[in-house]
C-alpha positions as CSV (number, residue, x, y, z in Angstrom):
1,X,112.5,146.8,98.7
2,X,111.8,143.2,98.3
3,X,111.4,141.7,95.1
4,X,108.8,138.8,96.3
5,X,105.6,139.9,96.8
6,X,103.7,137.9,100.1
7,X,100.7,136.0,99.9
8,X,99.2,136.8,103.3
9,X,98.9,133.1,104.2
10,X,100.0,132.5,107.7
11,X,100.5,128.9,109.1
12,X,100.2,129.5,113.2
13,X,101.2,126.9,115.7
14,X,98.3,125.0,116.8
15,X,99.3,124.5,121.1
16,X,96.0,122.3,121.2
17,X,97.6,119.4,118.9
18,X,99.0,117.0,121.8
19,X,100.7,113.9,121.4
20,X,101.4,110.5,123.6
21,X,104.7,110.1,125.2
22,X,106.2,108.0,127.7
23,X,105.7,109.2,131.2
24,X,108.8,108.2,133.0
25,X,108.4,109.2,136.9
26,X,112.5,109.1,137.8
27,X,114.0,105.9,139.2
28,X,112.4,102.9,139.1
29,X,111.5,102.7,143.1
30,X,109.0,105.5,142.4
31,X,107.8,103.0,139.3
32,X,107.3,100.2,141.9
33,X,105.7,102.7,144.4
34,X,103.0,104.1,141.6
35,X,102.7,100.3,140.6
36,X,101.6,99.4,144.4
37,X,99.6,102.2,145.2
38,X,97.2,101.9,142.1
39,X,97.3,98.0,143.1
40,X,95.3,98.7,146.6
41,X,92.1,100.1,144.2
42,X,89.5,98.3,144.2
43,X,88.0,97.3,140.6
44,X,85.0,99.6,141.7
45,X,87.9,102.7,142.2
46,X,89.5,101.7,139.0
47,X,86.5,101.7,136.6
48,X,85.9,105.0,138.3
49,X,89.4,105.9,137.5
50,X,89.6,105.1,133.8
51,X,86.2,106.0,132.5
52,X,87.2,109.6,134.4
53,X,90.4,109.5,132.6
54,X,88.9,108.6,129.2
55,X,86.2,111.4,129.3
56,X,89.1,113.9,129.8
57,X,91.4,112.5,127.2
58,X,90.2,110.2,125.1
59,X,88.3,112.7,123.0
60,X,91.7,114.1,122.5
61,X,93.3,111.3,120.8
62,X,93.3,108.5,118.6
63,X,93.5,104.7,120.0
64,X,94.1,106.0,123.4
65,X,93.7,102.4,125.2
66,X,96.4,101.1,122.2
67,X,99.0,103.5,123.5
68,X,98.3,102.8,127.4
69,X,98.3,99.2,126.8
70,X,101.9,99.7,125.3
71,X,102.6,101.7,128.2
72,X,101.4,99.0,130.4
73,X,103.8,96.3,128.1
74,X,106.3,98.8,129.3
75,X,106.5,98.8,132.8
76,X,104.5,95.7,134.2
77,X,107.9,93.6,134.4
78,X,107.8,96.2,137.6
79,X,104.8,94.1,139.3
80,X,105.6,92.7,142.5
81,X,104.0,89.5,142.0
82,X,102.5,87.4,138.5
83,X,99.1,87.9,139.8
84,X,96.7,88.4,136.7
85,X,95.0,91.6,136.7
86,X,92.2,93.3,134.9
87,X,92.0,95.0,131.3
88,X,90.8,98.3,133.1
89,X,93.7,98.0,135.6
90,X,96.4,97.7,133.1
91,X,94.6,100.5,131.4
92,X,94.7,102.3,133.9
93,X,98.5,101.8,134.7
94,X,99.3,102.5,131.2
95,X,97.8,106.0,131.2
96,X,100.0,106.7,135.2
97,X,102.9,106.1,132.6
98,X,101.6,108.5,129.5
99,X,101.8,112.2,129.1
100,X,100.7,114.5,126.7
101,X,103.3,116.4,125.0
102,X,102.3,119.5,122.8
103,X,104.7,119.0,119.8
104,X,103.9,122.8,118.4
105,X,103.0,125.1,121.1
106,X,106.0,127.1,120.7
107,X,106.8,127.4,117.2
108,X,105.8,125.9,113.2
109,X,108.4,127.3,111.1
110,X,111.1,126.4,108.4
111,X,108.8,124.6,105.9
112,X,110.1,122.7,103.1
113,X,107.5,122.0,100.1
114,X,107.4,119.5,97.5
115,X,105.2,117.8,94.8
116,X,103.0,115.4,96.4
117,X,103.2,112.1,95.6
118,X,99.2,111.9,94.8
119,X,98.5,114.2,92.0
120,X,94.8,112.3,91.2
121,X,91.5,114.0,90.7
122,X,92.4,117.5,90.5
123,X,91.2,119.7,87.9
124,X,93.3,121.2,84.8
125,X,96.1,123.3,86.0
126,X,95.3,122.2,89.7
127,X,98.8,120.7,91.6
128,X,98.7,119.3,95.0
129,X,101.8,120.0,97.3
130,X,103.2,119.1,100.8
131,X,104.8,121.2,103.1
132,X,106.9,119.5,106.7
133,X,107.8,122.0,108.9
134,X,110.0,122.1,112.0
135,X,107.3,121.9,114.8
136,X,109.1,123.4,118.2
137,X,107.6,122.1,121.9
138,X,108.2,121.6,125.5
139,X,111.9,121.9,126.3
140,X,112.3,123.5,122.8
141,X,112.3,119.6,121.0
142,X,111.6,119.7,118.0
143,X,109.8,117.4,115.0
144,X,108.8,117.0,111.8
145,X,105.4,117.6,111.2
146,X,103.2,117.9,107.8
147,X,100.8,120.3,106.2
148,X,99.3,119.8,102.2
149,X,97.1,122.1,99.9
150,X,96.4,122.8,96.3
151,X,98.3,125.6,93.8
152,X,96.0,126.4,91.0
153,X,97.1,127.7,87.1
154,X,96.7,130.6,88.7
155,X,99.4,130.0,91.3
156,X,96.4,130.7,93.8
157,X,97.5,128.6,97.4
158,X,95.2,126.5,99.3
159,X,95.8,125.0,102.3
160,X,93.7,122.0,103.3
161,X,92.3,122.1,107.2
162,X,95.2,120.2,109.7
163,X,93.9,117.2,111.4
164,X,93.3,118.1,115.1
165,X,95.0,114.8,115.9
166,X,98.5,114.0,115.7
167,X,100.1,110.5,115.4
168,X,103.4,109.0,116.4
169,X,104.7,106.4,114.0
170,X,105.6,102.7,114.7
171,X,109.5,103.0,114.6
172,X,112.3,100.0,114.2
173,X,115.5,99.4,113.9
174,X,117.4,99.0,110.6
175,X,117.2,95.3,109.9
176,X,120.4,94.9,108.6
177,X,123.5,96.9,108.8
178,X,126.9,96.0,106.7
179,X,130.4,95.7,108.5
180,X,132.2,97.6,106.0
181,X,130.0,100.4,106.4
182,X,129.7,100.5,110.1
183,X,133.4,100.1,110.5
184,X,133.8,103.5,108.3
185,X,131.4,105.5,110.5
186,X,133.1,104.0,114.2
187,X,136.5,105.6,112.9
188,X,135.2,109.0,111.3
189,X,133.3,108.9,115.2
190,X,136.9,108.2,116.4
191,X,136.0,104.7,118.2
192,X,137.4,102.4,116.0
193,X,139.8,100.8,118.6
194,X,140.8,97.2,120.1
195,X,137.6,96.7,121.6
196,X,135.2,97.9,118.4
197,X,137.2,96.0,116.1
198,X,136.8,93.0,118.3
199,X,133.3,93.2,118.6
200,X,132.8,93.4,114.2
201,X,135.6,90.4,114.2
202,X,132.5,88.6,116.5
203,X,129.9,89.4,113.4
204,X,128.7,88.2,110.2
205,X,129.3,90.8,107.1
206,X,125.5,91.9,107.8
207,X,124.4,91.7,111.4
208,X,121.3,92.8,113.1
209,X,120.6,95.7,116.3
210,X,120.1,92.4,118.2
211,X,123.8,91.3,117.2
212,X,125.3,94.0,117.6
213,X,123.9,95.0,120.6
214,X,124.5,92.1,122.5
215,X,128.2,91.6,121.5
216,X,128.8,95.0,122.5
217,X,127.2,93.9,126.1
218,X,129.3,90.6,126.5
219,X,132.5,92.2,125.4
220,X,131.8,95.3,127.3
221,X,131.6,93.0,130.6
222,X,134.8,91.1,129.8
223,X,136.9,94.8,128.9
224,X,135.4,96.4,132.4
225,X,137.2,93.9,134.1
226,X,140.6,94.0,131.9
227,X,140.9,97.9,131.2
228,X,139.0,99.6,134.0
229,X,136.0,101.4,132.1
230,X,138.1,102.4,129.1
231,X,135.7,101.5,126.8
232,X,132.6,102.5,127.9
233,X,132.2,105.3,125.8
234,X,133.1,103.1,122.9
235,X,130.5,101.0,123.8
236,X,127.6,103.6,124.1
237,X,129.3,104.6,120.7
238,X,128.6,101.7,119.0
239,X,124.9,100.8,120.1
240,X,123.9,104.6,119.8
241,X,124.9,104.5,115.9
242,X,122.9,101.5,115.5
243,X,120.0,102.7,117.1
244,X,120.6,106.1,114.9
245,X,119.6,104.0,111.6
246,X,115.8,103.0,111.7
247,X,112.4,103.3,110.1
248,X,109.1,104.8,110.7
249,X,105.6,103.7,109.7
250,X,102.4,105.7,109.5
251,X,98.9,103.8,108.9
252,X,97.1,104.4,105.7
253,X,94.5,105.3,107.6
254,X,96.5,108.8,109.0
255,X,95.5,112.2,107.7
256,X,98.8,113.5,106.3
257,X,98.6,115.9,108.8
258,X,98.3,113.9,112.0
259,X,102.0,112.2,110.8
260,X,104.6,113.6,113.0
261,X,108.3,112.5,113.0
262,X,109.4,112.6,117.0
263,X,112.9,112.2,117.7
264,X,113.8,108.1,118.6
265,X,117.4,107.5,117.8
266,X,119.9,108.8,121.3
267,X,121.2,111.6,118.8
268,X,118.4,112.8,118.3
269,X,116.7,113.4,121.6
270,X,117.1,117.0,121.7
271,X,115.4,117.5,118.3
272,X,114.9,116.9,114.4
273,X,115.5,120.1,113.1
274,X,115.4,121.8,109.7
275,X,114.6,118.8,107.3
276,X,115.3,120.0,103.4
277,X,113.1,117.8,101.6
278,X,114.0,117.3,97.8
279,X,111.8,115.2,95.0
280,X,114.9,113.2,93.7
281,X,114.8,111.4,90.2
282,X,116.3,108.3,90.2
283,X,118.2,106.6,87.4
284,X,115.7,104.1,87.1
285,X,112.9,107.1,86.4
286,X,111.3,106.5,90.0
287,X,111.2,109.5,92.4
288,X,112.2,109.2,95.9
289,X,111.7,112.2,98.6
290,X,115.0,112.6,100.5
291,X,115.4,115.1,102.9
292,X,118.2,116.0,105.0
293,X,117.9,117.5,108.6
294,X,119.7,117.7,111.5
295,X,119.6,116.0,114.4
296,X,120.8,116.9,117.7
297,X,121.9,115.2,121.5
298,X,121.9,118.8,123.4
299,X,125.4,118.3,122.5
300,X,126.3,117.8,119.3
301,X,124.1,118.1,115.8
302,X,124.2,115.1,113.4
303,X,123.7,115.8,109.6
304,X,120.8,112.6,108.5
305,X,119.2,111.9,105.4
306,X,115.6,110.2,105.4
307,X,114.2,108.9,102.9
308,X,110.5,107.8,101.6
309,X,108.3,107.2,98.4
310,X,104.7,107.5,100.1
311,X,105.0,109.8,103.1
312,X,103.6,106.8,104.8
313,X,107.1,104.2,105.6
314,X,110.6,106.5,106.3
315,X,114.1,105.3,106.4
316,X,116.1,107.0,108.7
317,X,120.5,106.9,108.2
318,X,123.3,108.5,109.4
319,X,125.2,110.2,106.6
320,X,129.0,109.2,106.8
321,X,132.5,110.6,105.7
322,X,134.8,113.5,106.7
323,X,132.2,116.3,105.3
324,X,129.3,115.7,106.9
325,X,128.9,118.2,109.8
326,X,127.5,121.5,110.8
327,X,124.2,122.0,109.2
328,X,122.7,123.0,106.2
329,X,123.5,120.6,104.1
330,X,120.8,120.1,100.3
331,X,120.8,117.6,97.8
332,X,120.5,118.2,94.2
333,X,117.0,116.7,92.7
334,X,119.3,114.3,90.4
335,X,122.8,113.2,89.8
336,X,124.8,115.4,87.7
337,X,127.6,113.9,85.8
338,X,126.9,110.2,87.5
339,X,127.5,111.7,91.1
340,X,125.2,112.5,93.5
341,X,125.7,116.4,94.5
342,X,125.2,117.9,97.9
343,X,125.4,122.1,99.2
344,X,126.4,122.4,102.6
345,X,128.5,124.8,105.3
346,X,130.9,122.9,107.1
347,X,132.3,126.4,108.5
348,X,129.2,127.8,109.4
349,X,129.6,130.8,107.2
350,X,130.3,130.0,103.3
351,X,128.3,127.8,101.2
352,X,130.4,124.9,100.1
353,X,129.3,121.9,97.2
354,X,130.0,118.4,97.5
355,X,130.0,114.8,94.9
356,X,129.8,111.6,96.0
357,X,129.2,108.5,94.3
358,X,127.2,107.3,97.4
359,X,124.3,109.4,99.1
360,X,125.4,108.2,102.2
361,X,129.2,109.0,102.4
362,X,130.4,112.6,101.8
363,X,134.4,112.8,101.8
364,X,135.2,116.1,100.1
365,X,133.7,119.6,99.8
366,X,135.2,122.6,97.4
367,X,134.4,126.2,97.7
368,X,131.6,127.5,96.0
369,X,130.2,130.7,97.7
370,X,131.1,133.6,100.0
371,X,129.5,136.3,102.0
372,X,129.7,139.2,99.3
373,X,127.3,141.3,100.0
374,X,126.4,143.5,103.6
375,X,123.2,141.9,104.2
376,X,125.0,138.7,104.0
377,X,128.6,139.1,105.6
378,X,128.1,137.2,108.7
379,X,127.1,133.9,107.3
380,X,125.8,132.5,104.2
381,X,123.4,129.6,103.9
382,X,121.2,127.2,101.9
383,X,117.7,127.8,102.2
384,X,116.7,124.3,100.4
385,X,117.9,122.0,97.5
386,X,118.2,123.5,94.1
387,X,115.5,123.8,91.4
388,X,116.3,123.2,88.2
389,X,115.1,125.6,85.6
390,X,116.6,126.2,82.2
391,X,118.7,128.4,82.8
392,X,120.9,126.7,85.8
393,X,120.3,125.5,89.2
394,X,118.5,128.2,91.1
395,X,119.0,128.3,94.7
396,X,117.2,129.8,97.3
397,X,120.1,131.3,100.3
398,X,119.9,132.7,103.7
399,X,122.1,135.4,104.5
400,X,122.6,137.2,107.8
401,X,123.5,140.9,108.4
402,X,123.5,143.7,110.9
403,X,121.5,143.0,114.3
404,X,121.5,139.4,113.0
405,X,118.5,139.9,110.6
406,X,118.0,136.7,108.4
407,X,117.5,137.6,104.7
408,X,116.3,135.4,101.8
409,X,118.6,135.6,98.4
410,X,119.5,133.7,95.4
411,X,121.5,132.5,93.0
412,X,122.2,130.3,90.0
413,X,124.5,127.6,89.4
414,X,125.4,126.5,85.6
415,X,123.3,123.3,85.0
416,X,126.0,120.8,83.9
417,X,128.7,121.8,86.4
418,X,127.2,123.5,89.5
419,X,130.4,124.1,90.9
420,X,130.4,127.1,88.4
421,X,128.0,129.8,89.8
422,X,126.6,131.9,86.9
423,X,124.0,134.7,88.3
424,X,123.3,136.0,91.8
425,X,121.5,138.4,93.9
426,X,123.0,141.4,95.1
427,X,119.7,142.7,96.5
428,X,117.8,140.3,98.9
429,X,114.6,138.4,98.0
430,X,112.5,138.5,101.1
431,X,113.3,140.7,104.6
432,X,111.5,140.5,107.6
433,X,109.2,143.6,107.5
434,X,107.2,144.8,110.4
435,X,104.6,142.1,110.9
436,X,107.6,139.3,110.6
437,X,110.1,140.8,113.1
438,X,108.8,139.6,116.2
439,X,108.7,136.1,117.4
440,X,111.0,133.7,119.2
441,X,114.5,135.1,117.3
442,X,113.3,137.9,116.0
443,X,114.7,139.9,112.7
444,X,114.1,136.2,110.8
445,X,112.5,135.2,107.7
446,X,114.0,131.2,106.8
447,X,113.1,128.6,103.9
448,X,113.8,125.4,103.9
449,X,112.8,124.4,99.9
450,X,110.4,126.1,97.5
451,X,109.1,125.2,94.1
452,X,108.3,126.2,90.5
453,X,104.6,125.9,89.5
454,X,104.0,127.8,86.3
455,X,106.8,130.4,85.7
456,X,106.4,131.2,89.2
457,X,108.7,130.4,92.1
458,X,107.0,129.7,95.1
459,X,108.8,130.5,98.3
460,X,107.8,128.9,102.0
461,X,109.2,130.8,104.9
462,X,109.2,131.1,108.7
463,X,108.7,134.4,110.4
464,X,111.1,135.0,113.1
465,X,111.2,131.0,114.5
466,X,107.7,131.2,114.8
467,X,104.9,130.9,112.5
468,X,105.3,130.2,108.6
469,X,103.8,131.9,105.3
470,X,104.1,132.3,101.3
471,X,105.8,134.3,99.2
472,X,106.3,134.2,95.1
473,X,108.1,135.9,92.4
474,X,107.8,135.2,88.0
475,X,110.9,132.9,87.7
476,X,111.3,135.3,84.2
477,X,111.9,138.7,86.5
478,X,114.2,136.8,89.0
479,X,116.4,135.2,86.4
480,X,116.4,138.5,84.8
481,X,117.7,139.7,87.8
482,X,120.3,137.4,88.0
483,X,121.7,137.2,85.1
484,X,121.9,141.3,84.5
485,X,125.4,141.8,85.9
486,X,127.3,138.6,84.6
């Protein structure tokens, strides 16, 4: 029987909240042959045209005639002549190259919660939380996507009403990238060859996307020539991990809700999945919300780490060094011992813990937990970063048993060296009971992060890949529990 006991709260995917995207109609012959054929309208036909297009959408969204103005920025180097043309007709031609894209219809699952930043004018007792959660679509893409509400003394949840608009932030590149650094990821990627190193030997210690992007161009010319194409998937290599280090930016004038996180880098095209956000306490006192997720090509998945302070401006990096694949991977709220300290499952079946001086690079992992018990002997898994109590590290896991059924478990990791596991579940938390079995993988419940509010843990969790929910448990009874046997 499980020991958490569920709130009832349900968070359903919402199919009606759409976002912009690009349109992109195949080659660019069908761009020139759209471009031509909305050129023969007449300004009568096009006013027609927009104001029809505007009274079906642009109810829909926020500053629709921004986005098809940047859609018109896009694709008007595609005009056959310089010929100055009307605000409604580049309109107009912006909104031939946008489509809606329905960032949720399929799933809203995995959440991760944390503290929000913005704890003002609340009453006694009163604490005011965020939860992202993976946010599944067309072609199974999936996104980062946010929800908030208030936990009273009474560990009471409420959910504030989601924004029926949804936003896409204004992303760019990293502004400055370090050799040293770069040089380290190329050979972990196994590109660092003649023709990488040549191109860093053409750059400053700190270059720019711009730099790097066009030295890799010009060299890549010169090396067709000499060796044939051998380095053209060097080359992709090397602009596709600049272009995998950027940042986001939301308006201040966004709901919290309506802030989405769409996959931009090339290694992420196939989806942001699974983000583990953690409130981390830096040595300076501040607090910075990291969260690692992966990201994935329709290839291969890419452990990343973002980063904000205000939910508003992201950082977006690749995390480096021989350890960092497969997924799962959680960061401890603090250093321990001077080190940064990371959980992760490079085999895809034991949890493993990892140190590092720098958040970014990850060289070594050691051993810390494996399948033990039957609802866990397939595979054994994080379910978000650790939460200190005082008592040890407490961890929220996933383990999976017979028919594949996802179960929620825990255990406790000594609070000065977490290597050194001191109390664990032999009995699951949370298992998928008969209104949580069916969905898109069925047999599922899944966190991503929880939190402590008031001697009570607070667990979020999907239900079967497709919708999300509460459920709690006093921290008192669960450490209880733990601690029994060892």
């Amino acid at each position: 029987m499980d020991k958490a006991k569920r709130t009832g709260i349900i968070i359903l995917p919402d199919p009606k909240r759409v976002l912009f995207r690009p349109f992109k109609p195949g080659n660019e012959q069908r761009i020139v042959k759209i471009l031509a054929r909305i050129n023969i309208l007449t300004e009568e036909n096009i006013q027609a045209e927009m104001k029809q297009v505007l009274s079906e959408f642009g109810t829909r969204h926020q500053k629709a005639e921004s986005f098809f103005m940047k859609r018109f920025e896009d694709v008007k180097s595609f005009l056959l002549t310089d010929q100055e043309i009307s605000k409604e007709r580049q309109l107009l031609i912006g909104a031939y190259f946008t489509q809606e894209y329905s960032l949720e219809h399929s799933a809203l699952f995995n959440p991760s919660m944390i503290w929000h930043p913005d704890q003002n004018n609340l009453q006694d007792g009163t604490r005011r939380f965020i939860i992202s959660l993976r946010a599944t679509g067309e072609g199974h893409i999936s996104s980062i996507t946010f929800r908030s509400g208030i936990i009273n003394g009474s560990n009471n949840i409420t959910l504030d009403k989601h924004s029926k608009f949804v936003t896409h932030p204004d992303a760019y590149p990293n502004t400055n990238y370090e050799k040293a650094l770069f040089k380290i990821k190329l050979s972990e990627l196994h590109v660092l060859n003649e023709f990488s190193n040549h191109v860093l030997s053409e750059l400053e210690d700190n270059f720019t996307l711009a730099e790097i992007s066009e030295k890799t161009l010009e060299l890549h010319r010169i090396y067709t020539e000499s060796h044939l194409g051998e380095y053209e998937n060097t080359s992709n290599a090397i602009i596709e991990l600049a272009q995998s280090n950027y940042e986001v930016q939301f308006s201040e004038e966004t709901h919290l809700s309506e802030r989405v996180i769409f996959p931009f880098a090339p290694n992420e095209l196939n989806g942001i999945e699974d983000a583990r956000f953690v409130q981390f306490h830096e040595d300076n006192d501040s607090i910075t919300f990291y969260a690692t997720y992966t990201a994935y090509n329709g290839r291969v998945t890419f452990p990343q780490l973002l980063e904000t302070k205000d939910f508003l401006n992201f950082k977006i990096n690749t995390l480096n060094g021989a350890e960092v694949h497969n997924k799962g991977m959680a960061l401890f709220p603090r250093k321990i011992n001077g080190q940064y300290v990371m959980l992760s499952r490079q085999d895809g079946e034991n949890i493993y813990i990892m140190y590092s001086s720098h958040i970014n690079f990850w060289r070594e992992k050691q051993m810390l937990l494996k399948p033990t018990y039957p609802w866990e002997y397939v595979q054994l898994g994080n379910c978000g970063s650790p939460i200190e109590t005082e008592a040890g590290w407490l961890v929220l896991s996933h383990g999976v048993g017979p028919m594949r059924k996802y179960a929620i478990g825990a255990f406790l990791l000594d609070i000065n060296d977490p290597s050194h596991i001191i109390g664990r579940l032999k009995e699951p938390l949370l298992t998928p009971d008969e209104n949580e079995r069916e969905g898109y993988v069925p047999n599922v419940v899944y966190s991503c992060g929880g939190v402590l509010n008031n001697r009570e843990l607070i667990i979020p969790y999907a239900m079967s890949d497709y919708s999300s929910s509460f459920a709690t448990i006093n921290l008192d009874e669960l450490l209880h529990e733990m601690l029994k046997d060892h």
